[in-house]
N, C-alpha and C positions, 0 to 999 in steps of 0.2 A: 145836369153837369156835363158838358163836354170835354171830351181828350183833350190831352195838354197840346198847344200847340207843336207842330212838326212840320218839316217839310211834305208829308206824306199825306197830311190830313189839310195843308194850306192849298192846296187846290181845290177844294169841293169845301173851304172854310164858310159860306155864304150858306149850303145847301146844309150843312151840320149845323148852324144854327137853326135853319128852318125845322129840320127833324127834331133838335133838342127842343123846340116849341112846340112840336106835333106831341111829340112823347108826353109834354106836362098835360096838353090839352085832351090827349085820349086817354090818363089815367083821372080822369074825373069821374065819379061815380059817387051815390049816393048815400054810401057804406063810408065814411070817415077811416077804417082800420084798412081798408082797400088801396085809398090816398096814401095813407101813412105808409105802408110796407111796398108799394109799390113807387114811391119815391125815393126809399131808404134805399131800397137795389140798384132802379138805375141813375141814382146819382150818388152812388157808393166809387168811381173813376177809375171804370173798365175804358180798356181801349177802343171797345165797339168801332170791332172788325168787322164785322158781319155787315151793317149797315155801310161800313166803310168800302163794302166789296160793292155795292151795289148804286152807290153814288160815282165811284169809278169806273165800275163797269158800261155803266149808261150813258156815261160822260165822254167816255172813251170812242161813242161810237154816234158823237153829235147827237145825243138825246137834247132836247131841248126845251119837252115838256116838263110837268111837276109833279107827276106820279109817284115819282122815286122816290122823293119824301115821303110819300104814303108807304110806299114798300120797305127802303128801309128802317123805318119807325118798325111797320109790322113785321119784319125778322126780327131786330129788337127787341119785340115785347114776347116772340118764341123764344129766343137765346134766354132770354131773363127766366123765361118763365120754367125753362127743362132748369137752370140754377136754382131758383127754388125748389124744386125735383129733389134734385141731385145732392143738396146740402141736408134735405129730411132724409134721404133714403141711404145717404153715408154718414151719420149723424155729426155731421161737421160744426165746427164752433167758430170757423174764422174764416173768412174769403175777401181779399182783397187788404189786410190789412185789418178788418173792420169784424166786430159778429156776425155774425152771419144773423139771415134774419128769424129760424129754426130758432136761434139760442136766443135772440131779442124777444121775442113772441111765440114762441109755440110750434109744434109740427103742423097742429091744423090750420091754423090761419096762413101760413107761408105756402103748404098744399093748395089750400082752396083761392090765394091771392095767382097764386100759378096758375090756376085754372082760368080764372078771371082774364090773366095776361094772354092764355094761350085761347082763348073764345074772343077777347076783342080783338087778336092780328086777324083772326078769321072774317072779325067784321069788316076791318078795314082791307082785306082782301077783296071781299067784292066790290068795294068803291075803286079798286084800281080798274077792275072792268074786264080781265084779262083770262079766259077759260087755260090759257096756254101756263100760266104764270099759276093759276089755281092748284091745274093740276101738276105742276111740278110741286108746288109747299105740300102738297098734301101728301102726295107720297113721300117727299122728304119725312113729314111728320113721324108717319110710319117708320121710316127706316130709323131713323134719330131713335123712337121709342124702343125697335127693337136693339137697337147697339148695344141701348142703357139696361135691356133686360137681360142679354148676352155678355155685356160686363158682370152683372149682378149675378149672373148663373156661375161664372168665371171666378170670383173669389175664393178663395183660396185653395184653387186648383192649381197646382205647380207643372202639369201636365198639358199644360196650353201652349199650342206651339204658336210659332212666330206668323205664318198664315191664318190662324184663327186670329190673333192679337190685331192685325193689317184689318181685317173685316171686324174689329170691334170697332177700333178707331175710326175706319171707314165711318158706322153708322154712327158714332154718339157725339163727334169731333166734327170730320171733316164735311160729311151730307148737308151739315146746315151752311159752311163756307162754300161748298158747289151752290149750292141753291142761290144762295144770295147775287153771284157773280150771273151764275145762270140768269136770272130771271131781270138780271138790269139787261143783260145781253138781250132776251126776248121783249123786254120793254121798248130796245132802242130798235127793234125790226132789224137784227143783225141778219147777217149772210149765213145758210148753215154751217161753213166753215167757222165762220165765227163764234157764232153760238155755242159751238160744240169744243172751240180754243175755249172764250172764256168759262163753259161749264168746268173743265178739266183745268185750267188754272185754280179756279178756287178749290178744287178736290183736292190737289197734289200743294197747294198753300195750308189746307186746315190741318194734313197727315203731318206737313213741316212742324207747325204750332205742334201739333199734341205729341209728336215724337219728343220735342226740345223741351217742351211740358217733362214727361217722362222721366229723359233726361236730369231736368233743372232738382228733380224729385229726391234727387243722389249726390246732387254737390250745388243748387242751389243758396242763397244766401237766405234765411227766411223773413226777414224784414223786407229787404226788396220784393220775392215774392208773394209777399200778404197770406204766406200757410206755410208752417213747419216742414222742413226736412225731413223725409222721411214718410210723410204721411200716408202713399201708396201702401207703401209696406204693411205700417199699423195695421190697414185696410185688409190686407190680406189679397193685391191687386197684384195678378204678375206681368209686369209691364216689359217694353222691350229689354232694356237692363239685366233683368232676373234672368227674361228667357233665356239669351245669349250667355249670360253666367253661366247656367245651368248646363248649355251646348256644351262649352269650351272649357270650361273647370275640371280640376279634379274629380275623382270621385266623392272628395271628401267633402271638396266644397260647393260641389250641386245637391248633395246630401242635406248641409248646411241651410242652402237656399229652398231649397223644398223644404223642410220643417219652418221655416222661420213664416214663408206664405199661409203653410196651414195653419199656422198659430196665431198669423196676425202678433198684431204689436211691435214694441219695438226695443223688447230683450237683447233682441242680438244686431240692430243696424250695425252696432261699428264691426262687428264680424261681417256682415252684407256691402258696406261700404267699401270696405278690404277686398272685397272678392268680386264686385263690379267693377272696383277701378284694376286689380291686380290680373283679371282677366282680356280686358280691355271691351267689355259692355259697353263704359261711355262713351270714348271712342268710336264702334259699331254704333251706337245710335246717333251718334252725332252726325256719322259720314251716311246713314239713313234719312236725316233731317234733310242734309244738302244735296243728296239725289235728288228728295221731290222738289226741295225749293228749285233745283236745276230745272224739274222740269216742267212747274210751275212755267218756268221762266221761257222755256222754250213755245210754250202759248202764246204769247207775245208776239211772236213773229208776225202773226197774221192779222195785229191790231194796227191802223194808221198813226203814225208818229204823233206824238200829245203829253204836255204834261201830265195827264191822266194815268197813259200808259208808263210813263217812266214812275207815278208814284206807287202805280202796282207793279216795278221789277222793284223797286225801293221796299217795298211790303215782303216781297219774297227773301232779297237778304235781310230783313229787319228779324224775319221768321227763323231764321239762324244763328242770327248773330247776337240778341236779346238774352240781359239777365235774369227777367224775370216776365 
């Protein structure tokens, strides 16, 4: 299933088909429940950014070959596959609107389908042919795996300050959106200048996404988001919002905020609610969002003029300005 159509996505509209066809054709396996749970996700109607970073990126810099379908299929089937992760190991019920596929099937078949997802990008890794492109995914991998263990160690620690928070996001968010952008740049034999604009555009775009993420967590709407209000919190997750509560609050109401983290749940949101907007949390995260999107944007300079490049400044205010 592909993104809705957009101006952002209507330039590489040709090349998103091609990947939506790679995607059907590399979850063929001979496992039936493989098929089954590994179509349920990705044509569950994420905006598949990732692969979006990488079709523009490449595009950007007159790529003119067909790899990039291979690549961004294959960051694809990693995004999807840390989601299945990520929805076992927060025992989440709902993603995108839909169950998640933990609650449809099981811990273990969504586990070992992630696995599945995260061993064929590796296959189609070496059909791209690229030692340079390998070794950036790979060390992404790593990094992405430690963010999600460093989020996970981080629960219901109220004690996490706002530079710890910047290197979680770094690894479990943004690393996979560098890579992506990264590695279309290395596909198209960019300039190091280049390369090293578009790696740091996608870095300072995925922090935009997961700050507004964050954000969206405390005054989102949750229909349009496809997951409940609040749900960080439940988690026991202290995300930028809390932290900056915590700074700037009373003593009574960082008090507040720390018990409610270590408790998890969601006894006390509308007191949390109260005290992230009454502090001006949102706010602060929000004008955090539009730093990086600013300087997302600022990487651009050094891309040649393309409708490619105006749909990735188009991505960076999208990354701001989105309800859900």
């Amino acid at each position: 299933m592909q993104p809705s159509a957009s101006p952002i996505h209507a330039v590489v509209a040709e090349d998103f088909a091609a990947v939506d066809q790679t995607i059907r054709s590399q979850l063929a396996s001979r496992v039936p429940l493989v098929e089954s749970i590994g179509q349920y996700i990705t044509e569950s109607g994420g905006k598949r950014l990732r692969p979006l970073l990488v079709l523009l990126a490449a595009r950007s810099l007159e790529y003119n070959g067909d790899k990039h379908i291979t690549l961004a299929t294959l960051i694809e089937f990693m995004h999807t596959s840390t989601l299945l992760h990520d929805d076992v190991v927060d025992e989440s019920h709902m993603r995108r609107g839909k169950a998640t596929a933990n609650d449809a099937w099981g811990n273990a078949p969504s586990v070992l389908v992630g696995d599945f997802l995260y061993s064929r990008s590796f296959q189609m890794m070496v059909s791209v042919g690229s030692m340079r492109i390998m070794e950036v995914l790979s060390a992404a991998t790593c990094t992405i795996a430690e963010g999600e263990v460093l989020q996970l160690t981080n629960v219901g620690n109220p004690d996490i300050d706002e530079a710890a928070y910047f290197e979680t996001i770094q690894g479990k968010t943004a690393m996979l959106f560098e890579a992506a952008s990264h590695c279309g740049a290395i596909l198209a034999d960019a300039s190091p200048q280049q390369e090293a604009a578009l790696q740091y555009y996608g870095r300072y775009l995925g922090l935009a996404f997961q700050l507004v993420d964050d954000l969206l967590d405390y005054q989102g709407n949750a229909d349009a988001m496809g997951k409940n209000v609040g749900d960080d919190l439940a988690e026991g997750k202290p995300t930028l919002p809390l932290i900056h509560a915590m700074a700037t609050g009373t003593p009574d109401q960082a008090k507040l905020v720390r018990q409610a983290i270590r408790q998890g749940g969601l006894e006390r949101l509308d007191d949390v609610l109260a005290i992230v907007r009454d502090t001006g949390a949102l706010d602060y995260t929000r004008a955090r969002a539009e730093e990086m999107a600013a300087k997302a944007l600022e990487q651009l300079d050094l891309l040649p003029q393309s409708p490619y490049r105006d749909s990735m400044a188009q991505l960076a205010h999208l990354a701001v300005e989105r309800q859900n």
